[in-house]
Structures are given as structure tokens and as C-alpha cells.
N, CA, C and O atoms as a MOPAC input file, in Angstrom:
PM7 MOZYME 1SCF
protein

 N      5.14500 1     1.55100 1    16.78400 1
 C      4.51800 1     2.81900 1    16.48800 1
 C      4.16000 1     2.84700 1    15.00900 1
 O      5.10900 1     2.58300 1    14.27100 1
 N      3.04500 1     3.09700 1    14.43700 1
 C      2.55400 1     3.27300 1    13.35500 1
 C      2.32600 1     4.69800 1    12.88500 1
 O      1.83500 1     5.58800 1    13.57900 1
 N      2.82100 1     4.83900 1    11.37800 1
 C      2.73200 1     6.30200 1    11.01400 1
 C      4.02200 1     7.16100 1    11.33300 1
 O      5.01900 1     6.70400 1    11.89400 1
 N      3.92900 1     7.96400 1    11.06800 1
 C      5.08600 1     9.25000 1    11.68400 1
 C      4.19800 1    10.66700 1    12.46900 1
 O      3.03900 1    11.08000 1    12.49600 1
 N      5.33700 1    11.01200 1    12.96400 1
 C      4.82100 1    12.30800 1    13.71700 1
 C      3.49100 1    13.24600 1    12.62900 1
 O      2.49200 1    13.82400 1    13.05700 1
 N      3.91300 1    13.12100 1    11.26600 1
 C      3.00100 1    14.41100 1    10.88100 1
 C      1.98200 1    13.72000 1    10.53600 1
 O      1.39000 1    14.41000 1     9.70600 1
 N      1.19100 1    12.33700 1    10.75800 1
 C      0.37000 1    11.39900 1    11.11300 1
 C     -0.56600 1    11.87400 1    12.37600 1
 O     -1.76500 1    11.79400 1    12.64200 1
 N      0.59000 1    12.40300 1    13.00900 1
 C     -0.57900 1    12.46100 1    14.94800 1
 C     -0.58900 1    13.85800 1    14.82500 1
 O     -1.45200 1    14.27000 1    15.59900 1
 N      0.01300 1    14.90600 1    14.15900 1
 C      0.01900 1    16.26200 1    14.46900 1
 C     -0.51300 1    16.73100 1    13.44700 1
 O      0.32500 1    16.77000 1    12.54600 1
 N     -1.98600 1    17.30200 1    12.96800 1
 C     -2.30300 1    18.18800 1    12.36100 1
 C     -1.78700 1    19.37300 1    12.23800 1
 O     -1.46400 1    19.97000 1    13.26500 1
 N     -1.57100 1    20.05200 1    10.80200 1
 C     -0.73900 1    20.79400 1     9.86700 1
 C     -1.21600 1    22.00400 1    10.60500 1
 O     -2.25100 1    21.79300 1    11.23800 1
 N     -0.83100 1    22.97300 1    10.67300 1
 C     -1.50100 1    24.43600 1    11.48700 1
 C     -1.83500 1    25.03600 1     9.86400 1
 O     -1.23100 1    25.15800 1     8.79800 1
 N     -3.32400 1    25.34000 1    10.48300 1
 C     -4.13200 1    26.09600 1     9.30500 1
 C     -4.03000 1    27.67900 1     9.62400 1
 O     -3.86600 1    28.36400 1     8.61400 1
 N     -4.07400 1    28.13200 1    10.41500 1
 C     -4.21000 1    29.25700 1    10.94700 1
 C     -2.83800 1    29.94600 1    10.87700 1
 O     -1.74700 1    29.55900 1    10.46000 1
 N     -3.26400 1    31.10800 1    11.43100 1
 C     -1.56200 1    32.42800 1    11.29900 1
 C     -1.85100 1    32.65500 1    12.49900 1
 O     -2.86500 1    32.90500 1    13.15100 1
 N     -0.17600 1    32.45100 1    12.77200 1
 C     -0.20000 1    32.57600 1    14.38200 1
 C      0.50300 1    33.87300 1    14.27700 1
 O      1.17200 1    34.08900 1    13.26700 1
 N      0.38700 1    35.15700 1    15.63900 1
 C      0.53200 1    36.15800 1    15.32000 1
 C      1.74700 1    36.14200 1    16.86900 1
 O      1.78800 1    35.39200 1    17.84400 1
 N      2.68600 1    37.46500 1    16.42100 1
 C      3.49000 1    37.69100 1    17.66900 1
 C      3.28700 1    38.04900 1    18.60100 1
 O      2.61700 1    39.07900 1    18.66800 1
 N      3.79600 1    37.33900 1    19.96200 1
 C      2.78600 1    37.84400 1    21.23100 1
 C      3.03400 1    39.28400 1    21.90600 1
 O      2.37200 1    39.99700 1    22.66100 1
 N      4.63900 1    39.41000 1    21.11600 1
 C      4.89800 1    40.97000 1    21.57500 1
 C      4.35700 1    42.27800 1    20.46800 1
 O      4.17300 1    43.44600 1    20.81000 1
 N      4.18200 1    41.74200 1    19.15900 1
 C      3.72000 1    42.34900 1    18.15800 1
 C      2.49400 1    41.81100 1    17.65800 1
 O      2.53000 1    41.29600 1    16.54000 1
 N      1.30000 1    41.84200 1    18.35500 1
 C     -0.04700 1    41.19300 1    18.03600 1
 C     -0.41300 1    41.32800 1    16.69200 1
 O     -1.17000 1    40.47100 1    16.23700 1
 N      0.01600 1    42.33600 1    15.88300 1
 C     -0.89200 1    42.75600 1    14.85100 1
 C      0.61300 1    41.87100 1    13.64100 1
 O      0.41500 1    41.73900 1    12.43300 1
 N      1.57900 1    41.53300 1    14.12700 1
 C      2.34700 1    41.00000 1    13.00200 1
 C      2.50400 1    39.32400 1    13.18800 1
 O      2.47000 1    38.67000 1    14.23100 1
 N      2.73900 1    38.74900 1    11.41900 1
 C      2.33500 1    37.38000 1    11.60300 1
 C      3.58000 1    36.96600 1    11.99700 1
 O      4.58300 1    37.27800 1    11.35500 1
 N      3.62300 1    36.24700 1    13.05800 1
 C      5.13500 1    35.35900 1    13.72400 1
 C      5.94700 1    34.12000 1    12.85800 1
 O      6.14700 1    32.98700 1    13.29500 1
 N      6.30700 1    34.57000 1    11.69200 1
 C      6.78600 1    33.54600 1    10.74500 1
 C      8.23000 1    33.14300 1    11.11200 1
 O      8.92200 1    32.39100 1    10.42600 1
 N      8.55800 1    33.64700 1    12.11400 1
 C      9.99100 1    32.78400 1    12.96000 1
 C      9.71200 1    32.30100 1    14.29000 1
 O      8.94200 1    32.78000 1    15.12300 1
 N     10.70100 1    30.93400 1    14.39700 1
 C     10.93800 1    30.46500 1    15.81400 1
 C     12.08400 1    30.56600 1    16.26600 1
 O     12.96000 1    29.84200 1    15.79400 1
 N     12.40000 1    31.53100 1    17.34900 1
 C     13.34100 1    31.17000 1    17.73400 1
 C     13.87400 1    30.38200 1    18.75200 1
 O     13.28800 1    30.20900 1    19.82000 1
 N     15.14800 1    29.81000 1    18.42700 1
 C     15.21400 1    28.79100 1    18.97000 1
 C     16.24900 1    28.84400 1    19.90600 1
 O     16.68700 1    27.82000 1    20.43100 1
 N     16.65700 1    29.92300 1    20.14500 1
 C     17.57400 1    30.56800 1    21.84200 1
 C     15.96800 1    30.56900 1    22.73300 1
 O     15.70400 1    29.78400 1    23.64400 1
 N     15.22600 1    31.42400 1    22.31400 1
 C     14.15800 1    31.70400 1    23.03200 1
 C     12.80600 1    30.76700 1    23.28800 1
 O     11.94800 1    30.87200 1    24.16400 1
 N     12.92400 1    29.89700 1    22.29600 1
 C     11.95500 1    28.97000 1    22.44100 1
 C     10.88600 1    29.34100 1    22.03100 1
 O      9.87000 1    28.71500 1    22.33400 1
 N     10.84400 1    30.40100 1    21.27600 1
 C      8.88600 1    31.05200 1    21.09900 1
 C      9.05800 1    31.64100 1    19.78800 1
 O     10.19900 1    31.93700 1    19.43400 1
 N      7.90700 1    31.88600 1    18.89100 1
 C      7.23700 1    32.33800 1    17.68600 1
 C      7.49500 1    33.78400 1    18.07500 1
 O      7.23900 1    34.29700 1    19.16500 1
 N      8.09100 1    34.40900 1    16.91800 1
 C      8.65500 1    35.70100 1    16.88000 1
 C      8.20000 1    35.89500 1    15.04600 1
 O      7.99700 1    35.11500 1    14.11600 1
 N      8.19600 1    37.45500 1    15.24000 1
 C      8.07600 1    38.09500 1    13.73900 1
 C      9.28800 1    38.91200 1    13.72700 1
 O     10.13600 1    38.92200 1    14.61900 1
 N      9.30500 1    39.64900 1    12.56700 1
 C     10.76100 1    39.92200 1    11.81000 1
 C     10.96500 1    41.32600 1    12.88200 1
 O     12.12800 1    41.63300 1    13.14200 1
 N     10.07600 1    41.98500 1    13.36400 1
 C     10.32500 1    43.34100 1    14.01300 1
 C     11.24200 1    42.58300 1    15.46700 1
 O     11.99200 1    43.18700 1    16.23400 1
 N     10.96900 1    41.47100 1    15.49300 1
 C     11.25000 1    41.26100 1    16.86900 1
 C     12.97400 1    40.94200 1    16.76200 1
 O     13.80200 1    41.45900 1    17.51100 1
 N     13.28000 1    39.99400 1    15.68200 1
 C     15.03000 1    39.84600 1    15.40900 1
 C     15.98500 1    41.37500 1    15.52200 1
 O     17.14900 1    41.54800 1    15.88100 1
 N     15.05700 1    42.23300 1    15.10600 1
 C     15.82200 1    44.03700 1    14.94200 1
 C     16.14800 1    43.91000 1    16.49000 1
 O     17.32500 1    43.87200 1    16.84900 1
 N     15.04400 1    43.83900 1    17.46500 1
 C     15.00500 1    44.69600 1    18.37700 1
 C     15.48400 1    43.41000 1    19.75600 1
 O     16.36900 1    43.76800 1    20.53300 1
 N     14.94100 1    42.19900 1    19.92200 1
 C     15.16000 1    41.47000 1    21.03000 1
 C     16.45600 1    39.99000 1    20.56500 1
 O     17.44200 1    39.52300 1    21.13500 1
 N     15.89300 1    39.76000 1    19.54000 1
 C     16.06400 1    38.59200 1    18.88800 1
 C     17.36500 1    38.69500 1    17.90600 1
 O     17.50000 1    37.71000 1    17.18000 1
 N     18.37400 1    39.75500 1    17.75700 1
 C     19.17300 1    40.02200 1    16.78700 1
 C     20.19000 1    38.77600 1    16.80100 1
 O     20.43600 1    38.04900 1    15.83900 1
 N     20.78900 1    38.67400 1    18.23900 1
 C     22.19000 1    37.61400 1    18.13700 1
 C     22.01200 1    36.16900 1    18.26400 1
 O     22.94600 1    35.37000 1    18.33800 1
 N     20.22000 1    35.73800 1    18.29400 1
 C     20.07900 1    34.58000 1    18.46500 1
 C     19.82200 1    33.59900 1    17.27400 1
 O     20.04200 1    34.05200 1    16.15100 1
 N     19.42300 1    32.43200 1    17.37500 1
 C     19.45400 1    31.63300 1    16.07700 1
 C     18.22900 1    31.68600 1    16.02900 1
 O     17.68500 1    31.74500 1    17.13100 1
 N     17.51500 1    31.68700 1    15.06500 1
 C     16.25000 1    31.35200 1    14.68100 1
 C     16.18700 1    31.28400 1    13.69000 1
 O     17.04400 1    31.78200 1    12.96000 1
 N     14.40500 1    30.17800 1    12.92100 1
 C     14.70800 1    30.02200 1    11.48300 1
 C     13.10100 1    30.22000 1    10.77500 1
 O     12.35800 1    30.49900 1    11.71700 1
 N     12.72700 1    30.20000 1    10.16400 1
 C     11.38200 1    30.39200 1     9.55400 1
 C     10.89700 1    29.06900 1    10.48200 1
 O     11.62100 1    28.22100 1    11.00300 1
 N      9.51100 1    29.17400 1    10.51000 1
 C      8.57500 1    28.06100 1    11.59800 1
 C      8.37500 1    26.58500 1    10.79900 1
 O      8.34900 1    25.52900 1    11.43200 1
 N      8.23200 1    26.64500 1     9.27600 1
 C      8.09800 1    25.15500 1     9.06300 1
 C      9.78000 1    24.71900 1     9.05200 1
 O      9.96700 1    23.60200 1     9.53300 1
 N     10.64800 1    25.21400 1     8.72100 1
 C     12.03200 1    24.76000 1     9.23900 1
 C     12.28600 1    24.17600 1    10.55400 1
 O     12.92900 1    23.16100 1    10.82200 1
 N     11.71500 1    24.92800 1    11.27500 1
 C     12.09100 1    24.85300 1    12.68800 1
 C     10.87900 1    23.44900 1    12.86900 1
 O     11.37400 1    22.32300 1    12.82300 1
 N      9.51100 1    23.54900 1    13.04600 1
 C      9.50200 1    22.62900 1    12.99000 1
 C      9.81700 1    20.90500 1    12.66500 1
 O      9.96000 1    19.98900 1    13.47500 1
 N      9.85700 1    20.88300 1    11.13100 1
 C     10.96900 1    20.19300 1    10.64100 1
 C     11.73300 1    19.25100 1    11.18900 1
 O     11.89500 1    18.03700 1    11.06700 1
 N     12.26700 1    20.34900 1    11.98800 1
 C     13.88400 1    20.01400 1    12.95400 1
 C     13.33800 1    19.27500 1    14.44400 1
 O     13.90000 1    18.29900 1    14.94100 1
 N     12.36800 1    19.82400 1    14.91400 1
 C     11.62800 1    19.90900 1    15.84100 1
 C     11.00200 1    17.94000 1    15.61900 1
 O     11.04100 1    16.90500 1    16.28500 1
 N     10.49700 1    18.38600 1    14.29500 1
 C      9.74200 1    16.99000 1    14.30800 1
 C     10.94700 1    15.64400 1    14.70800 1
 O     10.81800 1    14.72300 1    15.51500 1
 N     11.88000 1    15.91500 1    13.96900 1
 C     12.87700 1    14.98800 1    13.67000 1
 C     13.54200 1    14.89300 1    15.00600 1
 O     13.83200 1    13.71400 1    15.21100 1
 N     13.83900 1    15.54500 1    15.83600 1
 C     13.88200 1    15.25000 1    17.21600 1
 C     13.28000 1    14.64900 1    17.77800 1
 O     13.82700 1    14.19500 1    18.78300 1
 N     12.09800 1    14.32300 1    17.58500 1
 C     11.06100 1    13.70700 1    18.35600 1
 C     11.00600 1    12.88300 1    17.74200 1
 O      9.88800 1    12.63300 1    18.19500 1
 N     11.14700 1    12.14800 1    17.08400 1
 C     10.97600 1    10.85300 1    15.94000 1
 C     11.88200 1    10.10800 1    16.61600 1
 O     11.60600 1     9.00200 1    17.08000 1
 N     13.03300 1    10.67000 1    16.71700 1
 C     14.67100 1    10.39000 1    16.78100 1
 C     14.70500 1     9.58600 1    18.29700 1
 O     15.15500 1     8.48300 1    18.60700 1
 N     13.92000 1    10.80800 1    19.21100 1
 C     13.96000 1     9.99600 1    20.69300 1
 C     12.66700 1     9.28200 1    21.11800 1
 O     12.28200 1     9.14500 1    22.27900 1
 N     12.00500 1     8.81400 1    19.91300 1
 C     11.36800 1     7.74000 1    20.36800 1
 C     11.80200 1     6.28700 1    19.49600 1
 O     10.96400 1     5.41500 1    19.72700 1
 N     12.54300 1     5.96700 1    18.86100 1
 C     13.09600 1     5.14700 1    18.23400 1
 C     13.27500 1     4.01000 1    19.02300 1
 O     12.69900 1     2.94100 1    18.82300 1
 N     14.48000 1     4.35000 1    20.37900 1
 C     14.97700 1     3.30600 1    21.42000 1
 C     13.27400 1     2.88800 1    21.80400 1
 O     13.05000 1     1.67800 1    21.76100 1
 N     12.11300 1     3.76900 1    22.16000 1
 C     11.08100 1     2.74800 1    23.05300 1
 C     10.16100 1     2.43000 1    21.69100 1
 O      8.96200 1     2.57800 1    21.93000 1
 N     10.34800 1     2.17300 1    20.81200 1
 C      9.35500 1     2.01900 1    18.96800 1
 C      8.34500 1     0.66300 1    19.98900 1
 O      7.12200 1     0.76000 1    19.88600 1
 N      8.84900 1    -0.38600 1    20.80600 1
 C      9.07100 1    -1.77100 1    20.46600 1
 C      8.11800 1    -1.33700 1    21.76400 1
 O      6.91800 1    -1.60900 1    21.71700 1
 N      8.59100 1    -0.76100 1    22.74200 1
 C      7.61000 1    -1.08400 1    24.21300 1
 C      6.57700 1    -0.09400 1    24.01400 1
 O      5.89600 1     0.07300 1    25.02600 1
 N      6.15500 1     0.81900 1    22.73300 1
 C      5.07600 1     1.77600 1    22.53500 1
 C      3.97900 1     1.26100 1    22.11500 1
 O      2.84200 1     1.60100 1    22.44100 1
 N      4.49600 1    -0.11300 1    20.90500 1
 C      4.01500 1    -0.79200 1    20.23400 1
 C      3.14500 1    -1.86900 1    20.76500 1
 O      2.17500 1    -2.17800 1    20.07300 1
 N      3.37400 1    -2.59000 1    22.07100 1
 C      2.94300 1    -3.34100 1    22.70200 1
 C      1.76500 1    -2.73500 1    23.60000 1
 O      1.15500 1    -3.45700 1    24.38800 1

């Protein structure tokens, strides 16, 4: 495999907005819930779960995926 993940994945240019709060920008992921959340949403749905700002989470996200393609690097490559 050549390159790293932020090689094949273009950077998000855009503001992604909350799907329960359309008009606010979703600068968290949470990661009980699996989905892009904004700060109104931790008050009200999101209080006891983990979540972290979105390039964090990505981040973490990326490095997972790096991580479990390591074992097949050799049969990707071919």
C-alpha cells in the first residue's frame, strides 16, 4: 500500500451541519452514537455519552483503519 489514509481521503472543505439541528454547525462526533452532533445536542440527547470534536475523532478513526489494514499491506500490494 502506498501513501497513508489522508493520501486517499480528501480533507472536508465544507461545514457539515446537525441533522437534528439543521441550522447548527455539527463540530462533534459522537462516538456512542456514531453520528455528527452539535453542542445543543450533548445538553439534550448526547449528555452521558463520549464524544470528541470531529478532527479528533477522525484522527482516531483514521488510525483504526491504518491499524487494520497492516496484517493484508503485502496481499493489497500485489
Amino acid at each position: 500500500m502506498t501513501g497513508d489514509v489522508t493520501t486517499l481521503v480528501p480533507p472536508l472543505k465544507k461545514t457539515l451541519f446537525c441533522a437534528t439541528h439543521p441550522s447548527k454547525e455539527a463540530d462533534l462526533y459522537c462516538e456512542t452514537c456514531d453520528e455528527l452532533i452539535c453542542r445543543d445536542c450533548i445538553v439534550r440527547v448526547h449528555r452521558d455519552h463520549q464524544y470528541d470534536l470531529v478532527p479528533e475523532s477522525f484522527a482516531k478513526q483514521e488510525k483504526v483503519i491504518v491499524d487494520s489494514l497492516k496484517p493484508v499491506e503485502e496481499q493489497i500490494a500485489t
